[in-house]
Every structure is written in structure tokens, then in C-alpha cells.
C-alpha positions as CSV (number, residue, x, y, z in Angstrom):
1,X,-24.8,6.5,-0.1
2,X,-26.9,6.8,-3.3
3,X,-29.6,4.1,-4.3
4,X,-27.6,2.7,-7.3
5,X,-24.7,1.9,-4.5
6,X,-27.3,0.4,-2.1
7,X,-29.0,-1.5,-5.2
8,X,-25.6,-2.9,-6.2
9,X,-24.3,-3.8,-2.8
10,X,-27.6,-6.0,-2.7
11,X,-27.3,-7.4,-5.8
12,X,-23.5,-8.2,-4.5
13,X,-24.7,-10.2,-1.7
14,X,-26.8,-12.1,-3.4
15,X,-24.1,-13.4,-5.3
16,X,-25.2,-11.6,-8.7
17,X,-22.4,-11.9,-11.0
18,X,-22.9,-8.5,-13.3
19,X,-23.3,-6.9,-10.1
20,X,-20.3,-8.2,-8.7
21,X,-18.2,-6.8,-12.1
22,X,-19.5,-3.6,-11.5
23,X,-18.3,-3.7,-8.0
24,X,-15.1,-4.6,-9.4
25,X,-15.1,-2.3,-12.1
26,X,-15.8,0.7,-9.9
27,X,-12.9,-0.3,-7.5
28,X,-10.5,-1.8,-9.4
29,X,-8.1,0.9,-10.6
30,X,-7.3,2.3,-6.9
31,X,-7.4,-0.7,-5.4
32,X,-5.0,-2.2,-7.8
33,X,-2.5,0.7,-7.0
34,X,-2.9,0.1,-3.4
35,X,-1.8,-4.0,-4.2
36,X,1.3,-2.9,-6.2
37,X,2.7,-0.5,-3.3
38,X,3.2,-3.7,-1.5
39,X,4.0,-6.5,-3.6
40,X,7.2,-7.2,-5.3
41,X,5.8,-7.2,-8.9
42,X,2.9,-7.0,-11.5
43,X,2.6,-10.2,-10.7
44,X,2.0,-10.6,-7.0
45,X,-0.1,-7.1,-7.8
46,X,-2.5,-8.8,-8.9
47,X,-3.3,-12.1,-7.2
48,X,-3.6,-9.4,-4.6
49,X,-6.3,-7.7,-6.0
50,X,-7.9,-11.0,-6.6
51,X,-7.3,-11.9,-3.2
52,X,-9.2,-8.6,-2.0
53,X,-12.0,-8.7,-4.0
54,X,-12.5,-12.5,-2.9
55,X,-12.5,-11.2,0.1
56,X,-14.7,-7.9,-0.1
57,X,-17.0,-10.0,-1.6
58,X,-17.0,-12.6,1.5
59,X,-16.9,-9.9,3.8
60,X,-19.7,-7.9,1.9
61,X,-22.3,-8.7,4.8
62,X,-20.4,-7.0,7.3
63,X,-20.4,-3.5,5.4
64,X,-23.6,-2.0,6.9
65,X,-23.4,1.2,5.1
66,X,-22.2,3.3,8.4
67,X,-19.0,5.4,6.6
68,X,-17.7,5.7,3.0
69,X,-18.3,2.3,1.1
70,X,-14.7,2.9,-0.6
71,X,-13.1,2.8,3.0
72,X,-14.2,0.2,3.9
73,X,-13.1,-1.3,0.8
74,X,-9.3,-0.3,1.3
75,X,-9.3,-1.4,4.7
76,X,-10.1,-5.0,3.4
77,X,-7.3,-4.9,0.7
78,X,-5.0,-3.2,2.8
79,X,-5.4,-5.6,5.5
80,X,-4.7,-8.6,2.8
81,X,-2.0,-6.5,1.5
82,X,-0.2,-6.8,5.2
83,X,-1.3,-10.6,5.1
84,X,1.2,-11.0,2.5
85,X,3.7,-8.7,4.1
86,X,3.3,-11.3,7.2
87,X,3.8,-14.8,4.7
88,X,6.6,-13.9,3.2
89,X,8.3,-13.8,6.6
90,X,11.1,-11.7,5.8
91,X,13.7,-10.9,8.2
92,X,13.7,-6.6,8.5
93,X,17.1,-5.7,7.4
94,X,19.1,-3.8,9.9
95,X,22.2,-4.5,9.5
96,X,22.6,-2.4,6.7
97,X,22.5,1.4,6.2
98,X,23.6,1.6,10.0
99,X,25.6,4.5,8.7
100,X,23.6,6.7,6.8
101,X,21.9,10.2,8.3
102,X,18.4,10.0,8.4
103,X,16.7,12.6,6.7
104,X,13.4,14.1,5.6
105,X,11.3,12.3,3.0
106,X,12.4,13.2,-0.4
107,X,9.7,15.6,-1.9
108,X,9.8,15.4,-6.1
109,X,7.2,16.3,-8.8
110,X,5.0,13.1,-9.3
111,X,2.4,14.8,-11.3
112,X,2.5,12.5,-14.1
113,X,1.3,9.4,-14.2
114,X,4.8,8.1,-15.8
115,X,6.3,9.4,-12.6
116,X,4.1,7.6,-10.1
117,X,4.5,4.1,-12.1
118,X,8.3,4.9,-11.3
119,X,7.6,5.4,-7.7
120,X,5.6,2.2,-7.7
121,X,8.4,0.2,-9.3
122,X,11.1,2.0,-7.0
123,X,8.7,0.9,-4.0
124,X,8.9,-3.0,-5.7
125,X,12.7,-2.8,-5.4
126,X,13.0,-1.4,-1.5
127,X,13.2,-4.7,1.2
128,X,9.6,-5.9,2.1
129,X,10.3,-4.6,5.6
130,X,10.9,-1.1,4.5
131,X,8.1,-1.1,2.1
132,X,5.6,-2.0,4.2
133,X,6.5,0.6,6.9
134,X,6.7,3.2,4.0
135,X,3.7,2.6,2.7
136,X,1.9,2.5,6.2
137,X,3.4,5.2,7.4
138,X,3.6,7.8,5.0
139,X,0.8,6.8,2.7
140,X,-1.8,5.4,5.1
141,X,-1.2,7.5,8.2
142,X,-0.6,4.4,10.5
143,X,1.4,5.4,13.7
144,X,4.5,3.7,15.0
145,X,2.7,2.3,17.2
146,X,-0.1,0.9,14.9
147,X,2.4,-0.2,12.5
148,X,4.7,-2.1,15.4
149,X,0.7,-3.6,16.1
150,X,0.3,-4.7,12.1
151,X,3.6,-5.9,11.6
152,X,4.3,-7.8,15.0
153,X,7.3,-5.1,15.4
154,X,8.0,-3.2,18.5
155,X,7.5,0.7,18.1
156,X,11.2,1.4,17.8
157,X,11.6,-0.9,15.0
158,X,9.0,0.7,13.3
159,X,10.7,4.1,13.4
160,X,14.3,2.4,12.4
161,X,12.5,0.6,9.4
162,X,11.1,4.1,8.9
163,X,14.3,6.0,8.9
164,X,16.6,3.4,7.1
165,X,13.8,3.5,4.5
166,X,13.7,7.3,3.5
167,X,17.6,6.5,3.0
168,X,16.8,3.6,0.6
169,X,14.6,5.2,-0.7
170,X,16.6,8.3,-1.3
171,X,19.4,6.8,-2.7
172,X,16.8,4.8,-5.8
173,X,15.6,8.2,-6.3
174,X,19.3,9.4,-7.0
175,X,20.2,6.3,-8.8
176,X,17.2,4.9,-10.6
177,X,15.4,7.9,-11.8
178,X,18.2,10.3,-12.3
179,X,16.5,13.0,-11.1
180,X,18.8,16.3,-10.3
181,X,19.8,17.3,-7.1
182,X,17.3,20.2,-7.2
183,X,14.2,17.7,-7.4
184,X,15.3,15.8,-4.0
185,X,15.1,18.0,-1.4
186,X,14.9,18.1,2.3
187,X,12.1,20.0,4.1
């Protein structure tokens, strides 16, 4: 960690108000990409990343410099990201898309950032249940298990959510983006 990091993280917990901007500044964008993976909207987005920050900033003390300061910093939001999967104490769907195939995660070109706002807003429309095991799963590199552990789900559930998911999620591809055939495929 370099001395401006250590000087700011001081200045932080001392409550410094330019040093907590540039705190917020310097973690804002990803952490703010993070918050709209899970919520249902802009919206929601960003009281989230309000939330966070509230809380990094509470939590600040308990950071002791042992690992990467921006880790530590998504493991914060991410865990108030799954506090408000938790409140909005959604049912997980499964009594539909019983009938689909599961199949391998739909691989497209998401090079541009015009593509990955789709993909965010396409995330926003999928059931809170699916979302959350999506975004655990496949973006954070939780396990089953771990995610059954987050989300108060049993293991199984976890890889149901998981599989009924990739078929939501295939089908908004199909639908909402119009991509051709040839950009979905299966590995």
C-alpha cells in the first residue's frame, strides 16, 4: 500500500471530509457497477452505494492494511448488496421454467461499454432470486455452497436458481438485445 493510500485511510478515520471524497471518488465507479448488478434500478443502485460507503466508512477501523484495500472495499458493498437481496424477501421462483434444458452460460461480445449497460439492465429485469445467484456465482466466484450460506438457501437450490437463470437469462439475450444466433453460443 503506498503512503498517499495510508495517509488518506488516516485522514478517513478521523472523519476528514475531503479525505473521505477522495475515498469515494477513487471507489465510486466500480463500486457503483457492483450495486446495479443487484438492484432493480438506477434507483435502488444508488442508495446502495450510499449505503456502502456509509458503511466502509463505519467499518474503516477494521481495515488494517493486511490485503488489497479495494477488496476489502467490495466485500463491504457486496455484503450490503446481499443485505438487500435478504429485505426484499422475495420468494425464489421455481415454479417456472420447470421445462427448459439447462445450458451453458451464453458467451457474447461485451466489449463496449454500451453492451455492458445492457447486460446491467437485462440483470435488473431477471427475479431477485436469479440475480443474486448469477451474480454470486458467476461474477464473484461464490460456490453453491457459499451462496446456499449467503442467501439462507440449501445447496441444491442454489444450483436450480443457477440453472433456471442461464435460461432467463438466455432467453433476454434472445429477446431484449436481438442479438443473432451466432453471438449466443454454447461452450
Amino acid at each position: 500500500m503506498t503512503g498517499d493510500i495510508k495517509h488518506l485511510l488516516s485522514e478517513c478515520r478521523k472523519g476528514e471530509r475531503l479525505a473521505q471524497k477522495q475515498f469515494y471518488q477513487l471507489f465510486r465507479s466500480k463500486m457503483f457497477v457492483l450495486c446495479l448488478r443487484f438492484a432493480n434500478n438506477r434507483e435502488d443502485a444508488e442508495d446502495l452505494l450510499q449505503e456502502g460507503f456509509v458503511r466502509v466508512f463505519l467499518d474503516l477501523h477494521q481495515y488494517k492494511g493486511a490485503g488489497n484495500l479495494e477488496g476489502w472495499v467490495r466485500k463491504v458493498f457486496l455484503n450490503t448488496c446481499l443485505q438487500y437481496i435478504r429485505k426484499q424477501k422475495k420468494v425464489f421462483p421455481t415454479e417456472y421454467l420447470d421445462n427448459y434444458l439447462a445450458f451453458a452460460e451464453p458467451q457474447i461480445d461485451n466489449t463496449t461499454p454500451e453492451r455492458g449497460k445492457e447486460l446491467i439492465q437485462l440483470l435488473q429485469k431477471m427475479p431477485a432470486g436469479y440475480r443474486a445467484v448469477i451474480n454470486l456465482y458467476v461474477l464473484e466466484g461464490y460456490t453453491h455452497a457459499a451462496i446456499g450460506e449467503e442467501l439462507g438457501i440449501s445447496e441444491n437450490t442454489s444450483k436450480s436458481q443457477y440453472s433456471r437463470a442461464r435460461t432467463h437469462l438466455k432467453g433476454l439475450l434472445k429477446t431484449q438485445l436481438s442479438l443473432p444466433q451466432e453471438k449466443i453460443i454454447n461452450p
